[in-house]
C-alpha positions as CSV (number, residue, x, y, z in Angstrom):
1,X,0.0,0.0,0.0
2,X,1.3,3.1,-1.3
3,X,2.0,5.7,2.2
4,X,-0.3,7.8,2.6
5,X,-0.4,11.4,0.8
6,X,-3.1,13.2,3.8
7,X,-4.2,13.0,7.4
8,X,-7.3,12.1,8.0
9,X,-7.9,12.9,11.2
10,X,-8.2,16.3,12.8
11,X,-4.8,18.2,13.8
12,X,-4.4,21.7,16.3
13,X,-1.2,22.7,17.9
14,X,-0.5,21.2,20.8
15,X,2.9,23.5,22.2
16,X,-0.2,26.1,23.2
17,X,-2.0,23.5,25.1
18,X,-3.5,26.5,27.6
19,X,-4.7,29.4,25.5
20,X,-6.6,31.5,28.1
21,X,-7.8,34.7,26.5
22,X,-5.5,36.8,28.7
23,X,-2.3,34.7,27.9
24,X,-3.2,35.1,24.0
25,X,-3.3,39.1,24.5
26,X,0.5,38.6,26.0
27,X,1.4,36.3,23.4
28,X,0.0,38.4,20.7
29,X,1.4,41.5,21.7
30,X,5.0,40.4,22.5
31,X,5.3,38.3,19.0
32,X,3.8,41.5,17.2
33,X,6.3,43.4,18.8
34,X,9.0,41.0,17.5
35,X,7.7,41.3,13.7
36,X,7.2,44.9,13.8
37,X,10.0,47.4,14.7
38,X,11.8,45.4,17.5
39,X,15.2,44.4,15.8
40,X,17.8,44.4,19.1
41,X,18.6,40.6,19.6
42,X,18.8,42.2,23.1
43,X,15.0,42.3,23.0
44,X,14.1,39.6,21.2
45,X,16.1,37.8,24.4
46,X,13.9,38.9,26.6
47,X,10.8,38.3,24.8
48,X,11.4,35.0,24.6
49,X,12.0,35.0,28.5
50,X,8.8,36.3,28.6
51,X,7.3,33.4,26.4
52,X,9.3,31.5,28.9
53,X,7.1,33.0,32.0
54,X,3.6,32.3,30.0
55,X,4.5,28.9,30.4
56,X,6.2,28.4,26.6
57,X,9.1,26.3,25.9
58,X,12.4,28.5,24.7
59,X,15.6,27.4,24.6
60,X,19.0,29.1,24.4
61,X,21.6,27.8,21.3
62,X,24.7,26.6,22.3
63,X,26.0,30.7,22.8
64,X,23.2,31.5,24.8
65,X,21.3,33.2,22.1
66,X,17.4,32.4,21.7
67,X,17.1,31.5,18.1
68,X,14.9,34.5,16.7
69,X,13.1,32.1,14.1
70,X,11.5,30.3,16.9
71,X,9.5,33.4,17.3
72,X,8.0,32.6,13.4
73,X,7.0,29.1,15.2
74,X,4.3,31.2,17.9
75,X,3.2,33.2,15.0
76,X,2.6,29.9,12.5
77,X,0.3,28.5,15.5
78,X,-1.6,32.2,16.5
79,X,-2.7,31.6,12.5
80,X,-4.2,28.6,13.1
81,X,-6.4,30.9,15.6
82,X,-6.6,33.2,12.5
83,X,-5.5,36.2,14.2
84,X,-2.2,36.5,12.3
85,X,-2.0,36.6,8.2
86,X,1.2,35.9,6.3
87,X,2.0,37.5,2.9
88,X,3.9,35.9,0.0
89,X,7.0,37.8,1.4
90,X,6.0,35.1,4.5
91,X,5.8,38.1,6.5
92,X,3.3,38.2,9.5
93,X,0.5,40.8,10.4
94,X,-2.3,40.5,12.5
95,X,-6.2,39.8,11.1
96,X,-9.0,42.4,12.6
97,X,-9.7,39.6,15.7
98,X,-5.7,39.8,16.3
99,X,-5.4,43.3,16.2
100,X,-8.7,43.5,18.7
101,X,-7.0,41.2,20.6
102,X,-3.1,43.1,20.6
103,X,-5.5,46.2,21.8
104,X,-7.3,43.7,24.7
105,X,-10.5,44.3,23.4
106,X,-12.9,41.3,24.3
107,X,-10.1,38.8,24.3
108,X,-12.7,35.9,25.3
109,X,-15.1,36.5,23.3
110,X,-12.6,36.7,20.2
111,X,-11.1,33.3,20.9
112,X,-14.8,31.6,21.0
113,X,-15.5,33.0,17.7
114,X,-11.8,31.9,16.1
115,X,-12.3,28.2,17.7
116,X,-16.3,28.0,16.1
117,X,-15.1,29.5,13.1
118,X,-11.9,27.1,12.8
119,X,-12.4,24.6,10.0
120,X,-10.8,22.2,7.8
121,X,-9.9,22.8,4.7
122,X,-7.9,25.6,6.1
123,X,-4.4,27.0,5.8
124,X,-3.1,25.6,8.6
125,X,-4.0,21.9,7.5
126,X,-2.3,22.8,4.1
127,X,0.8,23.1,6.1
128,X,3.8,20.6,4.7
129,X,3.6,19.6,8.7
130,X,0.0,19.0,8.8
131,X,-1.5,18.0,5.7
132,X,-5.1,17.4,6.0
133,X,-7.2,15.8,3.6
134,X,-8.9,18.0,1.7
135,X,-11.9,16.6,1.4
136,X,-12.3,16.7,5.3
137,X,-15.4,19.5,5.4
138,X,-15.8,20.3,8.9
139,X,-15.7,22.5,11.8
140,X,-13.8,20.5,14.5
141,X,-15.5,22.6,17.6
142,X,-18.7,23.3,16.2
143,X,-19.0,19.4,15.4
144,X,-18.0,19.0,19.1
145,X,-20.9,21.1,20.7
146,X,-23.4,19.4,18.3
147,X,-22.2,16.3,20.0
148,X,-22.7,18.1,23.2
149,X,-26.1,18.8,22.4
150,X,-27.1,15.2,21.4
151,X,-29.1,13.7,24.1
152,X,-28.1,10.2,23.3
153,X,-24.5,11.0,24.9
154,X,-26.1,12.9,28.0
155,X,-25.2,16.2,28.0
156,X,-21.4,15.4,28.7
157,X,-18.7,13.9,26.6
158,X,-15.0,12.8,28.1
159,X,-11.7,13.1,25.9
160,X,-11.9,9.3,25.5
161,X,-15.4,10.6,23.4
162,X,-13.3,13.6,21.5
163,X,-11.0,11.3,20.1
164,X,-14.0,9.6,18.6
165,X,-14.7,12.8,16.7
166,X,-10.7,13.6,15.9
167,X,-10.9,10.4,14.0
168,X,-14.2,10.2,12.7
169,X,-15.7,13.4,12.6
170,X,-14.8,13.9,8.8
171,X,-17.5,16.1,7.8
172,X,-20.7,17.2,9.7
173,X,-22.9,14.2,8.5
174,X,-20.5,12.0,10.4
175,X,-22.5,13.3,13.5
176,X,-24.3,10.0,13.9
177,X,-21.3,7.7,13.2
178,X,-19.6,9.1,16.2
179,X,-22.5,9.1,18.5
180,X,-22.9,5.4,18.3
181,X,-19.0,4.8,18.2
182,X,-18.6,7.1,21.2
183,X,-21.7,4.9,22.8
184,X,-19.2,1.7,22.2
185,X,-16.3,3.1,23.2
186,X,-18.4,4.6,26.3
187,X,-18.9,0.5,27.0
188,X,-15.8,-0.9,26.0
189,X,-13.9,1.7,27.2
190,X,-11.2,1.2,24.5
191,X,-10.7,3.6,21.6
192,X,-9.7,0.7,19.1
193,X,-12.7,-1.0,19.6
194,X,-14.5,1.4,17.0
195,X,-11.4,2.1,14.6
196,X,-12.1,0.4,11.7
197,X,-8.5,0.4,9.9
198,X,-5.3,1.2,11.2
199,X,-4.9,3.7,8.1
200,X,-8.2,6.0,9.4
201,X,-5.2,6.7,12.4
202,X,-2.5,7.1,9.8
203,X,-0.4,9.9,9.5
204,X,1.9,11.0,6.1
205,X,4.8,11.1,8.9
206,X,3.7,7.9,11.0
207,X,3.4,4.8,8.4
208,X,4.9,1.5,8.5
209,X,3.9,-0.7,6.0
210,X,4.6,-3.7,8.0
211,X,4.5,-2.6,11.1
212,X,0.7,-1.4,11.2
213,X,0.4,-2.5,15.2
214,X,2.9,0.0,15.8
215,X,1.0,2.8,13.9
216,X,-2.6,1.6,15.2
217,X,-1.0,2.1,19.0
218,X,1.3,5.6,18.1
219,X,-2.5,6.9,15.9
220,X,-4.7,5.9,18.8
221,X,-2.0,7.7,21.2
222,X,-1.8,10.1,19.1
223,X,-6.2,10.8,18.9
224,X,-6.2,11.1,22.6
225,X,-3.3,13.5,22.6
226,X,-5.5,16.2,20.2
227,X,-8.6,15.0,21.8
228,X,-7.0,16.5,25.0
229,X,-5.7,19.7,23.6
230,X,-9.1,20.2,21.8
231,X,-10.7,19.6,25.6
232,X,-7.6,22.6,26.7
233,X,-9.0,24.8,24.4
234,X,-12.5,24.7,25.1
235,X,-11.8,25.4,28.4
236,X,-9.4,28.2,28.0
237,X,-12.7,29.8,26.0
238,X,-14.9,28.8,29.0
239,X,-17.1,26.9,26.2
240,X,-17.1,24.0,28.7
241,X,-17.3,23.3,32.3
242,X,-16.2,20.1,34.2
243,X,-18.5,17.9,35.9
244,X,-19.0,18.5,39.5
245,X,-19.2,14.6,40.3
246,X,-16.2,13.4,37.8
247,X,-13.9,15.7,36.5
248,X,-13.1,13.2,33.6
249,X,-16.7,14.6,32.0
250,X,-16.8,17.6,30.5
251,X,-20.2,19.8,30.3
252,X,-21.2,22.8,27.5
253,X,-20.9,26.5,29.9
254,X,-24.3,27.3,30.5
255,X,-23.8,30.8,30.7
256,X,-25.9,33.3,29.6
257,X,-22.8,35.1,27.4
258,X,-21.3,31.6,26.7
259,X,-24.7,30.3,25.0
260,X,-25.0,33.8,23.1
261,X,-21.7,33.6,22.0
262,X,-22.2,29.6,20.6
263,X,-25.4,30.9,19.0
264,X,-23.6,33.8,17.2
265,X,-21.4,31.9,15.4
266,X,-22.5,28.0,15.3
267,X,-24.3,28.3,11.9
268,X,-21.7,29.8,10.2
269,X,-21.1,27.7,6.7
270,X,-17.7,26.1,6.1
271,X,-15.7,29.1,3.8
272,X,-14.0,27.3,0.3
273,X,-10.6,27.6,0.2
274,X,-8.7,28.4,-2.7
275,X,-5.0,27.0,-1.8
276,X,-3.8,30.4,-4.4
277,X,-4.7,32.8,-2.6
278,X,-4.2,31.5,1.3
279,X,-3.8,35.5,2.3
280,X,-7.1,36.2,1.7
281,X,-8.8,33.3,3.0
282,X,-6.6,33.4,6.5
283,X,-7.7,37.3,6.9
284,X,-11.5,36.6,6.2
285,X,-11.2,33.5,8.8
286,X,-9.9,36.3,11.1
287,X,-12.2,39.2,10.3
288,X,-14.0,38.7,14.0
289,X,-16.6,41.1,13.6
290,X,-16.3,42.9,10.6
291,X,-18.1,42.4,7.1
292,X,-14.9,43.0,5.4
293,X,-12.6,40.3,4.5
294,X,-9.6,41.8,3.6
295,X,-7.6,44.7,5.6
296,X,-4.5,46.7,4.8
297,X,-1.5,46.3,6.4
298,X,-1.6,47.8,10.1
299,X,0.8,50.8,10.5
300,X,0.6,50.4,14.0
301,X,4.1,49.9,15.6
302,X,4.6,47.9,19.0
303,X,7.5,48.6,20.7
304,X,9.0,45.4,22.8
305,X,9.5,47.2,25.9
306,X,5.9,48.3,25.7
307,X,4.9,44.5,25.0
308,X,6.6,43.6,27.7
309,X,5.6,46.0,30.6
310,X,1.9,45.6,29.3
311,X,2.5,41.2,29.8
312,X,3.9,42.3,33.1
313,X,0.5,44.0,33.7
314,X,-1.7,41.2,32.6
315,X,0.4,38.9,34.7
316,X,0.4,40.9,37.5
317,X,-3.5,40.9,37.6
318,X,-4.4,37.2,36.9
319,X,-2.3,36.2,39.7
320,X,-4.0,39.0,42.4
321,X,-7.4,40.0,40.7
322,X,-9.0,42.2,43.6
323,X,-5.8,42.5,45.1
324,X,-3.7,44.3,42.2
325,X,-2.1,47.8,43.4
326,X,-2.0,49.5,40.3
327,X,0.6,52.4,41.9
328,X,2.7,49.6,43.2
329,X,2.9,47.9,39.9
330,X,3.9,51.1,37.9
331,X,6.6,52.0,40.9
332,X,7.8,48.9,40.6
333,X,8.2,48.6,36.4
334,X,9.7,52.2,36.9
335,X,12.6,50.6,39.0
336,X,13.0,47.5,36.6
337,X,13.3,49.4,33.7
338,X,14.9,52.6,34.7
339,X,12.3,54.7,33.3
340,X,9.8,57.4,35.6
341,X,6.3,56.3,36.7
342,X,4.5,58.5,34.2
343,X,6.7,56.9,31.4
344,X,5.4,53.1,32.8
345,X,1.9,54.7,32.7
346,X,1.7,55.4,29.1
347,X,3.4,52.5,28.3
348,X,0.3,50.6,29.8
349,X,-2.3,53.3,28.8
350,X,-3.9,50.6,26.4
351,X,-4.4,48.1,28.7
352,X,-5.0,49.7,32.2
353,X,-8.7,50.4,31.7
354,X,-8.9,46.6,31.4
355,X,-8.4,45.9,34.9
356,X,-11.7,44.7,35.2
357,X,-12.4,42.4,32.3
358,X,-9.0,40.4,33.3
359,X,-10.2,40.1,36.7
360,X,-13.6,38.9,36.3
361,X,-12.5,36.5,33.4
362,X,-9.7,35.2,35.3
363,X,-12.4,34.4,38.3
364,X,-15.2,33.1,35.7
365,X,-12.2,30.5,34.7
366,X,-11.1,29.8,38.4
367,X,-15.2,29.4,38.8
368,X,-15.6,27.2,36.2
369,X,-12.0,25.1,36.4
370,X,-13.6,22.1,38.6
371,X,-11.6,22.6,41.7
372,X,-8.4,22.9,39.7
373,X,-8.1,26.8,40.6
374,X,-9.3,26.3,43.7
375,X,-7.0,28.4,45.6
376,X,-7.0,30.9,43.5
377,X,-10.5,31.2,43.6
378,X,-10.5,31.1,47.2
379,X,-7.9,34.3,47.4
380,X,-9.7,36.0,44.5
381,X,-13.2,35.9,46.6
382,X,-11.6,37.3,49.7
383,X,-10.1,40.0,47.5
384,X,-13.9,40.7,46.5
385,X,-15.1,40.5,49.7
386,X,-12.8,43.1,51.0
387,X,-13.6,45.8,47.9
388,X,-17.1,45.2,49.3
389,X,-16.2,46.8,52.6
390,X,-15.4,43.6,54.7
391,X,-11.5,45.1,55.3
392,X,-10.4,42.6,57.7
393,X,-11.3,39.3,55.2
394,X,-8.9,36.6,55.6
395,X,-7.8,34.1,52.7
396,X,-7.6,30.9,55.9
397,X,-8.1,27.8,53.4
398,X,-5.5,26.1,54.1
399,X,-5.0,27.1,58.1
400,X,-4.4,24.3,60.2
401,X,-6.4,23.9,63.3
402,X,-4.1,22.6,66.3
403,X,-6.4,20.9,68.7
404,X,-8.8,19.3,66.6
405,X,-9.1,17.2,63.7
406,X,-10.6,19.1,60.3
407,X,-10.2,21.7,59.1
408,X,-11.4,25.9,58.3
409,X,-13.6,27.1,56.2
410,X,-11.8,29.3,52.9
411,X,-12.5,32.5,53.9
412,X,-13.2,34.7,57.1
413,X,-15.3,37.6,56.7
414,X,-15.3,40.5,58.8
415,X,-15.2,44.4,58.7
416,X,-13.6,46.7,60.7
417,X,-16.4,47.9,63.7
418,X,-18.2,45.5,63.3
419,X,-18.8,42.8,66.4
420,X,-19.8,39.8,64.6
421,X,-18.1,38.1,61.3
422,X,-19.0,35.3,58.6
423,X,-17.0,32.4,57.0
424,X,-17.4,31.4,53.8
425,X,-16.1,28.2,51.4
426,X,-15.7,28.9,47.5
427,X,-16.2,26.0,45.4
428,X,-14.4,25.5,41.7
429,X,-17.3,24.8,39.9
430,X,-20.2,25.7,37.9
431,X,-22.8,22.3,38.9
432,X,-22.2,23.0,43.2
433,X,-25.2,20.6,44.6
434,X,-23.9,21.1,48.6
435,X,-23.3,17.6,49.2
436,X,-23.8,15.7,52.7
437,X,-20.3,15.8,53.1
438,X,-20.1,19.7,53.5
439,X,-23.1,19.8,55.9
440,X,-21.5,17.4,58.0
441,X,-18.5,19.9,58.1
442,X,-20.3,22.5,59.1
443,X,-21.6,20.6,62.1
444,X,-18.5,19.2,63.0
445,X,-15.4,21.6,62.1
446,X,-16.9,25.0,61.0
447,X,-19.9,25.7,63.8
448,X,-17.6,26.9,66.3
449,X,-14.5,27.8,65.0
450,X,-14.7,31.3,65.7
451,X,-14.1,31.2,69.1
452,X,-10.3,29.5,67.6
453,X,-9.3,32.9,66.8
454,X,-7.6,35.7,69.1
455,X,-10.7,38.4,68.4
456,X,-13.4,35.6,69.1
457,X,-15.6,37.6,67.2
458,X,-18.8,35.4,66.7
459,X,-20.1,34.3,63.0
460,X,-23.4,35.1,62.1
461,X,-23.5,33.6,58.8
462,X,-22.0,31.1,56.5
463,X,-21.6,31.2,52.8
464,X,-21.3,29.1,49.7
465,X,-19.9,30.8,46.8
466,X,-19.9,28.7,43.5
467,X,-19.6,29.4,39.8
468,X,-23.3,28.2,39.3
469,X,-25.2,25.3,41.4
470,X,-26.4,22.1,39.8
471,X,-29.5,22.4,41.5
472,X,-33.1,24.1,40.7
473,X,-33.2,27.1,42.9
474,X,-36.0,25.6,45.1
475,X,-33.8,22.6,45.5
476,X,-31.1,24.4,46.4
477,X,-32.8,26.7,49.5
478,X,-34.1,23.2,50.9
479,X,-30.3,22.1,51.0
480,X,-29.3,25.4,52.7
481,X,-32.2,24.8,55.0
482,X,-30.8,21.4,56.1
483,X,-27.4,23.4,56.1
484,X,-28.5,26.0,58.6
485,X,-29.8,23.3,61.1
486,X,-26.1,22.0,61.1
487,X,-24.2,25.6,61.5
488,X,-26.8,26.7,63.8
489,X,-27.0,30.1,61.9
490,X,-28.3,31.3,58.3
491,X,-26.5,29.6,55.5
492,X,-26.5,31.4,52.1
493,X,-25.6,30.4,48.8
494,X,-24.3,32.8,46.3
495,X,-23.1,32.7,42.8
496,X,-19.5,34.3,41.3
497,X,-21.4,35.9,38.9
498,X,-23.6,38.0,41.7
499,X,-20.4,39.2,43.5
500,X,-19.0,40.1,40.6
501,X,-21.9,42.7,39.9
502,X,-21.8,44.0,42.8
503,X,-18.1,44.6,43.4
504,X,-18.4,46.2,40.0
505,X,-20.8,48.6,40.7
506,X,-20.5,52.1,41.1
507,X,-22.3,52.3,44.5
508,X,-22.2,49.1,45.4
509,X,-24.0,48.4,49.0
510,X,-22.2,49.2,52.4
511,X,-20.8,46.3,53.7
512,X,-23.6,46.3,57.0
513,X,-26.4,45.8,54.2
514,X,-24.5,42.9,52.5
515,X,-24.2,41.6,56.3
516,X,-27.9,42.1,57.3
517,X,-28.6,40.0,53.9
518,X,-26.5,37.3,54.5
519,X,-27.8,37.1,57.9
520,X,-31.1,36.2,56.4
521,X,-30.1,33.9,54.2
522,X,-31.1,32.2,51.2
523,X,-30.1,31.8,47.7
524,X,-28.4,34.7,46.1
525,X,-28.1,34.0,42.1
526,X,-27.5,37.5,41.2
527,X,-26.9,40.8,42.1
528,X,-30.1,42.1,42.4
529,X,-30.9,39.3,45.1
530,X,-28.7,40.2,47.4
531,X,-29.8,43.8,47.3
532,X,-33.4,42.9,48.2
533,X,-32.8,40.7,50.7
């Protein structure tokens, strides 16, 4: 048999595993910096340490020089997102979703549209690398969510049921082929079970003509090792949640914004691609937004020291959101690079307004990450809770009690004057459904641990705080009910999304309101419950 010519089965970049919205603004703006005026090797150097601090592999040659062509490598796989063109001079500029994205405008919504509008045929898969059979007619994430949708697989699918899809999901009529070999596999619990021939897992790169067990094992690897990146990317879009009972099940974000976003963009038709005239094709793929397909060539200059104070920035946020000091931050950057605080200010000037999207997505992932991000959930809340007014909050998660087994809730909440305090746990998740196991803890490690610290001051109230409950909302006061009998005082349940809006608000309410309400409590899904209680 003669090797084979294409791949058949789906193929993403997989050195980028994690592409949260955020990191892709970083990314985007330090490689655009490298392609634009940023010539000083000097630079380039520490760019790539940069790229090195985002979690990318970079290595140093054998003189300690980063080789600058590896930047071309970040640039080839930002294309695949379509949010970076290259000419026939193979010189790279960014689409209209790129440059939105350099400028940190709506970074997560721009990466759900470029992962629903991602397709096959494509320029990437005509890469000499890649190679994907043309006559695969599909979008790989949009056949996904279809799948998601399909009540025959129960609203959840694993990344032993992606790799069904990677292998099978040629074009979008293959929908039912995969739902019943996704079914078998679901039984079997082994992916070989439904290939049919070792060549549907055959690569251009990976054949042996008499060695097809070898290629059947390295494919099948090979299926669940894009099955998992496709799973990574998702996520970093917050276009799936995990499953609050096993976090090897993967559910579609019911979000309001999510859901809007799927809806905006699902039904878009597969765009023909002329392999000629790859430019224009990769710049429509990247228009985001905008009716017109094709856009000059951006004038716009970014300077690398400005790409990398601004990464600094977005760093600097994600790992403190409600607890970044933007004046320490500047002073700071002012000292590193020898330049005054006003000069560090207009360096960031296009990205310090944008305190507040990077913050609340940064806590929507954390909310959504299945207990993954716990802990930085847990500090991020108690950095909300003391913007509300509560200025004596304490991040104690992972405080050890020394004269008794168990042990503290996440957070301590309390306000200066005031005589009486809450505690509160945060939970990683968007399907929360207060198990047994928590209202035992409350009856057992939580009720009195108040009178463990030097103040003693007394807790009137406990809180959940979730990225969504997996409950109905009259199913979830009867489970605080039961939960309040345990603590022996009020137990609330509030969403992320509700204490978002109101530390977001202009005038939000004084911290003794936001007390008196939790006092009562109840079930606090937005905002706007927790100011009428």
């Amino acid at each position: 048999m003669p090797n084979p010519k294409f791949r058949t089965m789906w193929m993403f970049p997989r050195n980028i595993r994690k592409i949260e919205a955020w990191k892709l603004v970083q990314i985007s703006q330090l490689l655009e910096a490298c392609t634009g005026n940023t010539t000083s090797q000097s630079v380039q150097d520490q760019l790539y340490d940069q790229l090195e601090n985002l979690g990318l592999k970079c290595k140093a040659n054998a003189h300690g020089v980063k080789n600058p062509g590896g930047m071309r490598t970040y640039l080839a796989q930002l294309s695949c997102l379509g949010l970076f063109w290259q000419d026939h001079d193979r010189v790279y500029s960014s689409t209209f979703a790129g440059e939105e994205l350099i400028n940190a405008r709506s970074p997560l919504r721009i990466l759900r549209c470029q992962l629903l509008r991602m397709q096959y045929p494509s320029v990437y898969g005509l890469g000499r690398n890649v190679s994907v059979d043309p006559s695969m007619k599909v979008k790989p994430f949009v056949f996904l969510i279809e799948l998601w949708q399909d009540p025959r697989l129960g609203g959840y699918l694993t990344c032993l049921d992606i790799a069904v899809a990677v292998v099978y999901g040629r074009t979008h009529k293959c929908h039912d082929i995969c739902v019943e070999k996704i079914l078998k596999v679901r039984e079997t619990g082994d992916l070989a079970t439904v290939i049919e021939s070792v060549d549907d897992v055959r690569t251009p790169k990976r054949y042996h003509e008499h060695n097809p067990e070898e290629d059947l094992a390295r494919g099948i690897q090979d299926a669940k090792d894009i099955a998992n990146t496709a799973k990574n990317y998702l996520e970093s879009a917050q276009l799936i949640v995990t499953n609050a009972e096993d976090n090897k099940r993967f559910e579609l974000n019911e979000d309001v914004c999510v859901q809007g976003d799927i809806c905006t963009w699902m039904d878009e038709r597969i765009e023909p691609l002329d392999p000629d005239h790859q430019a224009a094709w990769q710049q429509r793929f990247g228009r985001y937004t905008k009716t017109k397909s094709i856009r000059s060539r951006s004038t716009q200059q970014i300077n690398g020291e400005k790409a990398l104070v601004c990464s600094n920035f977005i760093n600097a946020v994600t790992e403190a959101p409600y607890a970044f000091n933007l004046q320490a931050f500047i002073n700071d950057q002012a000292a590193t690079y020898g330049k005054t605080p006003a000069e560090i200010g207009l360096l960031i000037s296009g990205v310090r307004d944008r305190v507040a999207n990077i913050e609340r997505d940064t806590i929507k992932q954390a909310a959504a990450s299945g207990g993954r991000e716990a802990i930085a959930l847990e500090k991020a809340v108690t950095g909300i809770f003391r913007k509300l007014g509560f200025d004596l909050s304490e991040h104690i998660g992972q405080k050890t009690a020394s004269n008794r087994e168990g042990g503290y809730p996440d957070i301590r909440i309390r306000a200066s004057g005031m005589t009486e305090c809450g505690f509160g746990d945060s939970k990683a998740t968007m399907n929360y459904d207060l198990p047994l196991n928590d209202t035992i803890k409350l009856k057992t490690y939580y009720k009195d641990c108040w009178q463990e610290f030097d103040d003693k001051t007394p807790s009137r109230f406990f809180l959940y705080i979730a990225g969504g409950f997996g409950k109905s909302a009259k199913a979830v006061e009867s489970s605080l009910q039961k939960c309040t009998e345990s603590y022996g005082q009020p137990v609330s349940a509030v969403t992320v999304d509700a204490l978002l809006d109101l530390v977001e608000m202009t005038n939000p309410p004084p911290a003794a309101k936001l007390m008196d309400a939790f006092k009562k409590g109840g079930y606090f899904a937005s905002c706007v419950d927790v100011q009428n209680a």
